[in-house]
N, C-alpha and C positions, 0 to 999 in steps of 0.2 A: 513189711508185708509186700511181697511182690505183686503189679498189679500186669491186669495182663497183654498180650502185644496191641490188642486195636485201641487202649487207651491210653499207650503212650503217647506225646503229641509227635513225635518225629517218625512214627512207624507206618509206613505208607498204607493204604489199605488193598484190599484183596481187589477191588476194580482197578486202582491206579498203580497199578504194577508201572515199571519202567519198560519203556518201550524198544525190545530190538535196535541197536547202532545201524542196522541199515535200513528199516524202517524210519528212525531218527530222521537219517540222510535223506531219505526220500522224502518225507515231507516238509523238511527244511528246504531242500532245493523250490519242491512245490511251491512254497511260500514265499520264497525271496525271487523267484525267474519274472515274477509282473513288478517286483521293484525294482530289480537290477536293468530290465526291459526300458522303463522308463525312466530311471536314472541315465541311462544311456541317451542322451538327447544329440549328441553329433548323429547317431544313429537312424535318425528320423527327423533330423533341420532341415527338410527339404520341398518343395513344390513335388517333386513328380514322383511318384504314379500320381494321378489324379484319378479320382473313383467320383464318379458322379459330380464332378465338379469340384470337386472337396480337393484339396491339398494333401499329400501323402501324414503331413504334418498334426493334420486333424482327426482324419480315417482312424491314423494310426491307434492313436490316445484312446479314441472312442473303439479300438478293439479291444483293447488290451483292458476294458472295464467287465465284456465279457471271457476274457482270460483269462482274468484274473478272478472271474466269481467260480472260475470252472476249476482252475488250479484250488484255491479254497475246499471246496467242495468235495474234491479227491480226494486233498491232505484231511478232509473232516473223515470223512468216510472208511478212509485205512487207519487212522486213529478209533475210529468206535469200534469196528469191525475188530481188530485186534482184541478191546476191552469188552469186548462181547464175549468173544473166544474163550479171553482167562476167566469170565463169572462164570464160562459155561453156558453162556445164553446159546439158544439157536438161531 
C-alpha cells in the first residue's frame, strides 16, 4: 500500500521547501560577515581610532554585537518572508 508524500519521513513539507541558491547565498554570507569580521583580529589589534576613550580594539568587538544581531535578523527575515510566500501567507 502506497502511503502518501507528507508521510514519508524524507519528503520535505509544503512550508519547508528549499530555498533559492541565491537566497541560500545571501543569507549565508549574512551569517558568516560578524564571524569572519571577528575572526579577522590583525584587523582590529590596534589603539587607534579611539572613540570616547575606548581603544579601536574594544569599540570594535562591541559593534560588531550589534551587527551581528542586525545581520541575523535579516538573514531571519528573508528566510520566513520566502516560507510565507510558498504557504501563501500574506
Amino acid at each position: 500500500m502506497a502511503t502518501p508524500a507528507e508521510h514519508e519521513p524524507n519528503a520535505p513539507s509544503p512550508a519547508h521547501r528549499n530555498l533559492p541558491v541565491g537566497l541560500i547565498v545571501v543569507v549565508g554570507v549574512l551569517l558568516a560577515l560578524p564571524v569572519v569580521a571577528l575572526l579577522w583580529v590583525a584587523s582590529y589589534a590596534k589603539e587607534t581610532p579611539r572613540l570616547w576613550g575606548f581603544p579601536f580594539f574594544y569599540w570594535y568587538q562591541f559593534l560588531w554585537v550589534f551587527l551581528a544581531a542586525i545581520c541575523t535578523s535579516v538573514a531571519y527575515r528573508i528566510v520566513h518572508t520566502f516560507q510565507s510566500r510558498e504557504r501563501g501567507d500574506q
